[in-house]
C-alpha positions, -999 to +999 in steps of 0.1 A: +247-268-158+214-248-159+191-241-131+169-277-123+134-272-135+116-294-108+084-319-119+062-298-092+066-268-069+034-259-048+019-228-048+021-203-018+009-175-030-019-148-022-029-145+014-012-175+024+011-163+050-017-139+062-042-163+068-015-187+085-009-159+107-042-148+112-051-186+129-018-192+153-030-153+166-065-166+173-053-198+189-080-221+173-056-246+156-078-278+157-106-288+128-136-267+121-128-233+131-134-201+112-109-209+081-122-250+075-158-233+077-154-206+049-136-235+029-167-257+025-189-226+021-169-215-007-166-251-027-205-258-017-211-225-035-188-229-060-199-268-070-234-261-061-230-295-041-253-300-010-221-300+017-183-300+014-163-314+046-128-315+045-104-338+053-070-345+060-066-357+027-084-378-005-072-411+011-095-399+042-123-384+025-124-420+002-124-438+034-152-419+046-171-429+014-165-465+025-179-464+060-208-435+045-222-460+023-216-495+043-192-511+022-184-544+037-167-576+036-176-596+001-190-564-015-171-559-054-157-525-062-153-519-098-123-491-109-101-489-131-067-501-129-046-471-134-050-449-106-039-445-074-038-473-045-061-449-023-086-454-051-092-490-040-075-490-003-107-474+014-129-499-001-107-532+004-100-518+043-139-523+050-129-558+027-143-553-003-131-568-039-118-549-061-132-555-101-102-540-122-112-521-153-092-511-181-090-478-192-093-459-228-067-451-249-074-417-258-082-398-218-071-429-203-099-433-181-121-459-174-130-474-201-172-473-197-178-498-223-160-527-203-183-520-173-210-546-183-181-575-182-170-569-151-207-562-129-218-592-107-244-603-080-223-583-050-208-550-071-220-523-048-205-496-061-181-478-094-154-455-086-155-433-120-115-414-120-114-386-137-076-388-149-058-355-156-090-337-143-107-349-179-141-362-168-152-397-176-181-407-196-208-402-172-235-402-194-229-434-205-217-447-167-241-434-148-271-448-165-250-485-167-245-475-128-286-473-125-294-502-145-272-524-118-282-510-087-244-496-087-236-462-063-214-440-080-185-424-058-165-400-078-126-402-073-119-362-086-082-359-071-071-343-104-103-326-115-116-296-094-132-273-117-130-293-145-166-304-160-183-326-182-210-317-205-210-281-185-212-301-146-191-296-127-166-330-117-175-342-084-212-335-087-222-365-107-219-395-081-235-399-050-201-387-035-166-375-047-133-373-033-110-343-039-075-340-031-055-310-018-023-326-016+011-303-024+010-318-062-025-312-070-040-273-081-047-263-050-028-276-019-023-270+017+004-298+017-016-324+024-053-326+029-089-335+008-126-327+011-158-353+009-183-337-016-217-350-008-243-348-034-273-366-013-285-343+017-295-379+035-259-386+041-251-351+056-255-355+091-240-394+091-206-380+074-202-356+102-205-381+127-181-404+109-156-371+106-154-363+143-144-400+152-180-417+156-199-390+177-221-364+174-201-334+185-212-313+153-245-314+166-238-310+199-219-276+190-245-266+170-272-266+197-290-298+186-283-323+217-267-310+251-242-339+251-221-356+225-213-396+231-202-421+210-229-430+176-212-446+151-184-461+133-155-432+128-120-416+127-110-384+132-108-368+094-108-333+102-081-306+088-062-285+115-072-245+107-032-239+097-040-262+065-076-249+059-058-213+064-035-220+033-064-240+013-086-210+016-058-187-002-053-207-029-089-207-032-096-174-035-070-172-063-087-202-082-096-180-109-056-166-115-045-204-107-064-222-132-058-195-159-020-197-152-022-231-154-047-233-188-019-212-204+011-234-197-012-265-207-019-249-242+018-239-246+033-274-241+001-286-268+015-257-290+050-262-288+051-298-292+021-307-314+042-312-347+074-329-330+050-353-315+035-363-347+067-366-367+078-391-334+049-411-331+041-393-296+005-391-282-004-356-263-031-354-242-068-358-257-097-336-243-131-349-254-154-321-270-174-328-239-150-322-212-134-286-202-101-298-186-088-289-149-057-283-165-040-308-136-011-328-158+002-327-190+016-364-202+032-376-229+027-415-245+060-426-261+066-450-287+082-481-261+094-482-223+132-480-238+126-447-257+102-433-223+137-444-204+157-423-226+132-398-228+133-394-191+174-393-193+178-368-219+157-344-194+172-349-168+208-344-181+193-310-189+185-303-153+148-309-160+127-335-142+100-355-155+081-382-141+060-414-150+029-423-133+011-448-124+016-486-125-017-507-132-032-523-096-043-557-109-001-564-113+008-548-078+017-576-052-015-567-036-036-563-069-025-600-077-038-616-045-073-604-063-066-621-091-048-597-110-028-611-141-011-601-174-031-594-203-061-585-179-058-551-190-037-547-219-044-509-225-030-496-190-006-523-193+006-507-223+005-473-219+017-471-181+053-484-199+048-452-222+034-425-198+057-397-191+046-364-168+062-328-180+069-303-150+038-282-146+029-260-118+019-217-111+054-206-111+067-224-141+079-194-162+070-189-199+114-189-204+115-220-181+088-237-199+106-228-236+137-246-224+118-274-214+098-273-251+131-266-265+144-293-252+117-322-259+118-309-294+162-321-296+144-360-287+142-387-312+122-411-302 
């Protein structure tokens, strides 16, 4: 039997062990020391976003959005279906309603032109998610967004430098969530960051962050005390995780090239095979320059995705499907959620199959894995 080739191995690369080292010699282990501070200064610069807080992961930083922006009991959240629960958990713990939304067939993201259907008297707010790190249709959301008195917070878990129309993902909503979890780009295990993109909200998200107070101010000089505020948790990163973020930061350009290359040589290597199978690869939209976070395949049925699956994995290689559509989850149906409600993600979640893709996944790995896709018949 071969060597396994796993679905996802996280990188730990560059100064990673130095910069661990570097905090447990300094001592400051808790959230917001030297290594958390040079992580937001390096995404605000990089993003060109007002301020960057991180957080102990995209769950938290979404969950932040909820209490940031007053979402409350009654108010409608419209998303699509196919993401992750996290995408609608922050809202409907502050008890909002979610407003499912199918998604397109071609980047499988929210499909923009259903929005009108689903917008009502209490929708407060769209969560746009970028799937696969290929942005969504903002110009045409955005404006729909406007017209209804809609914010926009941007669920980007997948699509860190990725943009749309030359913009950077994240930048385009009020707020955005990113994710730094072990299967994403750039990972310290587990962990996330708020973007915010209106300087009002600044100061309110920091007091939300440190658990309802204002101990940012107070530690920059601003009160002499800090006491109790607001609504809040504690969100904050410990230094060990921002230590190993900030690494794989500063190899963002090395990482995303890497990772750009492997894309292209699954779209190369498979291109034909999946036309002569009836097998959909992954669409990027003149518009949209990919974060180069997944690469999927759509098979022809649920039976030959099964088999698909099986014929991998009997080669020591592991692939993975993805995710199953909210509005047909226990909890999704207590909201109303129903067959046929949307038949695209209903579809193509059946279909959806995820081919191992991370930094170390050799060029001779990757051919077997090529080599052996291309044996399938589908």
């Amino acid at each position: 039997m071969p060597p396994a080739i796993p679905f996802n191995r996280p990188f730990t690369g560059g100064a990673s062990r130095e910069y661990l080292l570097q905090a447990l010699e300094r001592g400051h282990l808790s959230g917001d020391g030297e290594f958390t501070q040079k992580c937001r200064q390096l995404l605000e610069n990089l993003l060109g976003v007002p301020a960057v807080l991180l957080t102990t992961s995209c769950t938290h930083a979404l969950e932040m959005a909820a209490l940031l922006l007053d979402v409350g009991p009654g108010d409608e959240i419209i998303l699509p279906t196919f993401t992750f629960v996290s995408s609608v958990n922050a809202f409907v713990l502050r008890g909002a309603v979610p407003r499912f939304v199918d998604i397109r067939p071609d980047t499988l993201n929210l499909d923009e032109g259903l929005l009108e259907s689903v917008v009502s008297a209490r929708s407060r707010l769209v969560v746009p998610v970028h799937y696969a790190g290929i942005g969504c249709e903002m110009d045409t959301l955005l404006p729909q967004a406007r017209t209804h008195h809609l914010l926009v917070v941007e669920d980007n878990a997948h699509g860190l430098f990725g943009t749309y129309r030359g913009k950077q993902l994240g930048t385009f909503g009020t707020l955005a969530a990113q994710s730094f979890h072990e299967t994403k780009n750039f990972s310290c295990g587990e962990g996330g960051a708020l973007l915010i993109n209106d300087p009002a909200l600044i100061e309110r998200a920091e007091i939300i962050r440190e658990k309802g107070t204002n101990r940012s101010r107070f530690f920059r000089g601003q009160v002499d005390k800090y006491t109790w505020v607001d609504l809040g948790s504690s969100y904050l990163p410990s230094e060990l995780l921002a230590a190993l973020l900030l690494a794989q930061l500063e190899q963002r350009e090395e990482i995303q090239r890497v990772r750009g290359e492997i894309w292209q040589r699954y779209q190369r290597g498979l291109s034909d095979w999946a036309v002569t199978q009836g097998i959909q690869l992954p669409v990027i939209p003149p518009d949209c320059d990919s974060s180069w976070h997944l690469f999927h395949l759509i098979l022809p049925t649920l039976e030959s995705r099964q088999r698909f699956i099986t014929h991998l994995k009997q080669a020591s290689i592991s692939a993975v499907f993805h995710y199953l559509p909210l509005h047909l989850s226990e909890m999704g149906r207590r909201f109303g959620g129903r067959e046929g409600q949307c038949p695209v993600a209903e579809d193509l979640s059946d279909r959806l199959v995820r081919l191992p893709f991370f930094y170390d996944l050799s060029e001779s790995d990757q051919t077997r894995v090529i080599e052996t896709i291309l044996s399938f018949r589908a």
